[in-house]
N, C-alpha and C positions, 0 to 999 in steps of 0.2 A: 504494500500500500504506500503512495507514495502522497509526502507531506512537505507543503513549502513552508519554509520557515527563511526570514532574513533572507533573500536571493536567492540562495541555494538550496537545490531540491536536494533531500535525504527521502531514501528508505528504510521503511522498518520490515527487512528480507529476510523470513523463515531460511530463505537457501542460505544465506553466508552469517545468520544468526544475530546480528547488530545490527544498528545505525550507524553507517560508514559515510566519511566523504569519496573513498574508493567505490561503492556502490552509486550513490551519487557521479560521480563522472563516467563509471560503466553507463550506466542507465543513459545521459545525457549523448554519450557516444553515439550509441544503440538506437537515439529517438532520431540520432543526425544520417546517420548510414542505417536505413533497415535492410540493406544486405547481408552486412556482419551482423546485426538481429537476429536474422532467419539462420546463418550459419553457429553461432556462437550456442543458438537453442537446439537446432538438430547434429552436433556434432556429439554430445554426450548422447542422445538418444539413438542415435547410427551407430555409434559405440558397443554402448548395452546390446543393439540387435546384433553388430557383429559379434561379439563376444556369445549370446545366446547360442547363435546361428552354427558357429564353431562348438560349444558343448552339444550340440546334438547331434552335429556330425560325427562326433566322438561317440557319442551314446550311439549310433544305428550300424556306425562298426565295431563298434564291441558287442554289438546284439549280432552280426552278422555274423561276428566269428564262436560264437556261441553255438548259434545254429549249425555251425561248419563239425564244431566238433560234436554236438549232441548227434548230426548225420552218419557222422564218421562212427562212432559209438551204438549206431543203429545198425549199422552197416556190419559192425564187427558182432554185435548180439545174435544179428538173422543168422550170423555162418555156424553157430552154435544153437541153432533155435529149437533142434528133439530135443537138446539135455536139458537147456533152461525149461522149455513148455514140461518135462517129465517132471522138473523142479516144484514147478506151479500146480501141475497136475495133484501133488503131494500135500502140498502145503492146504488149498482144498480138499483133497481126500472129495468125500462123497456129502460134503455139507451145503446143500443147498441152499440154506441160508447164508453161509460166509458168501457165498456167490453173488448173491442178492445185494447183500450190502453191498459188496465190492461194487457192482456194476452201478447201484445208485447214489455212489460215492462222487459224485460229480461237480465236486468244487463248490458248489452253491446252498446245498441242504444242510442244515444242522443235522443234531445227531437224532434227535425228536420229528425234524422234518421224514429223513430219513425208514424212521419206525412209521410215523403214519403213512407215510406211502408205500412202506412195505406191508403194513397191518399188522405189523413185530411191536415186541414191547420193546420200550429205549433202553433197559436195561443188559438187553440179548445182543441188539445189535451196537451197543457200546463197547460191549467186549470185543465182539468181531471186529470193529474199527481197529482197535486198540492191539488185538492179536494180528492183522495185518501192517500194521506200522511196525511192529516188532517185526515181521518180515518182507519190512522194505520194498511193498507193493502201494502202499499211503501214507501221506504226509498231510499230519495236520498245518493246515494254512492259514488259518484264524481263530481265534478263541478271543468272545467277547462276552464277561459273563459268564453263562453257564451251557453257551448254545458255540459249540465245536465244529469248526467246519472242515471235514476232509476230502481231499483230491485224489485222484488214481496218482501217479509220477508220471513221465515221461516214458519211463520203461514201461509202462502200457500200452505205447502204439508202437513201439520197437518191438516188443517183440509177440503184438497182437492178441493180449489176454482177454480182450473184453471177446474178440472173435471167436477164443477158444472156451471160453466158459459161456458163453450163446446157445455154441454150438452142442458143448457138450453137459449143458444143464436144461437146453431146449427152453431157455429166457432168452427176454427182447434183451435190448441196451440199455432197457432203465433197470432193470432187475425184476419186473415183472414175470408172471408164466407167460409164453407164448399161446395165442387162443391155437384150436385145434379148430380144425372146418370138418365139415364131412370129408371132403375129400382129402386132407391132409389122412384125417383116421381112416379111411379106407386104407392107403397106399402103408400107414402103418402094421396097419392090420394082413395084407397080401404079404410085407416083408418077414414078419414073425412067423407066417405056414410055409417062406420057403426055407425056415431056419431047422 
């Protein structure tokens, strides 16, 4: 805000935090040439963008090279993929429910979401959470309160477990049953009389 006092105009400038005669002659400068006005205001703000502009360049190749190796790590799991999947196979055993969880384990459900939508109590499938993060298939991502939010890892599209407990629990990808149609149970039923 600017205040005439005796001839000389002073500012009372938040920016440079006093009443200066320095501010005062900037300002007077600035009212005489508004070219150096318009440069003097957009050179700190051209600044700050460059400066932004370059930490996210920084930030999109350190993301890219994350990706490079999380690929690379993918790439290296599929060449071993009977013994891992025979791993997983295990660690499941024949628990339909661990399965369930697993599969509705999608980043966004608490642990209670998780149970109502499987129609499990929270206390059954908290364990299960809890027993697969002990085996390095889930990581808890958020806990706020009392409501715990777990994710598959990354090692679940490498080396395609949601595929393989689908397939071989006969669940969708949320953790649901898959419906049966007539026709699915017909062609069930023709394979068991040719066994």
């Amino acid at each position: 805000m600017c205040v005439k006092s005796s001839g000389l105009q002073t500012l009372g400038c938040p920016r440079f935090g006093v009443n200066s005669v320095a501010a005062t002659v900037r300002t007077e400068f600035y009212n005489v040439h508004p070219v150096f006005s318009d440069m003097h205001m957009t050179q700190p703000r051209a600044a700050a963008q460059d400066r932004d502009q370059q930490i996210l360049s920084r930030l999109a190749k350190i993301e890219h090279k994350v990706d490079a190796i999380e690929q690379t790590n993918a790439f290296a799991l599929r060449a071993e993929a009977d013994k891992h999947n025979a791993e997983v196979v295990k660690i499941f055993g024949k628990s339909l429910r661990r399965a369930q969880v697993y599969l509705a384990s999608d980043g966004f459900k608490s642990v209670q979401d998780i149970a109502d939508h499987l129609g499990m109590k929270r206390q059954n499938v908290g364990t299960d959470l809890k027993a697969l993060g002990r085996e390095g298939l889930l990581e808890l991502i958020d806990s706020q309160g009392h409501k715990d939010i777990w994710a598959k890892k990354p090692l679940d599209r490498s080396l395609r477990i949601t595929r393989l407990l689908t397939d071989r629990f006969h669940l969708q990808e949320n953790g649901l049953k898959k419906r049966t149609t007539k026709k699915t149970a017909r062609k069930k039923v023709a394979r068991n009389k040719l066994r």
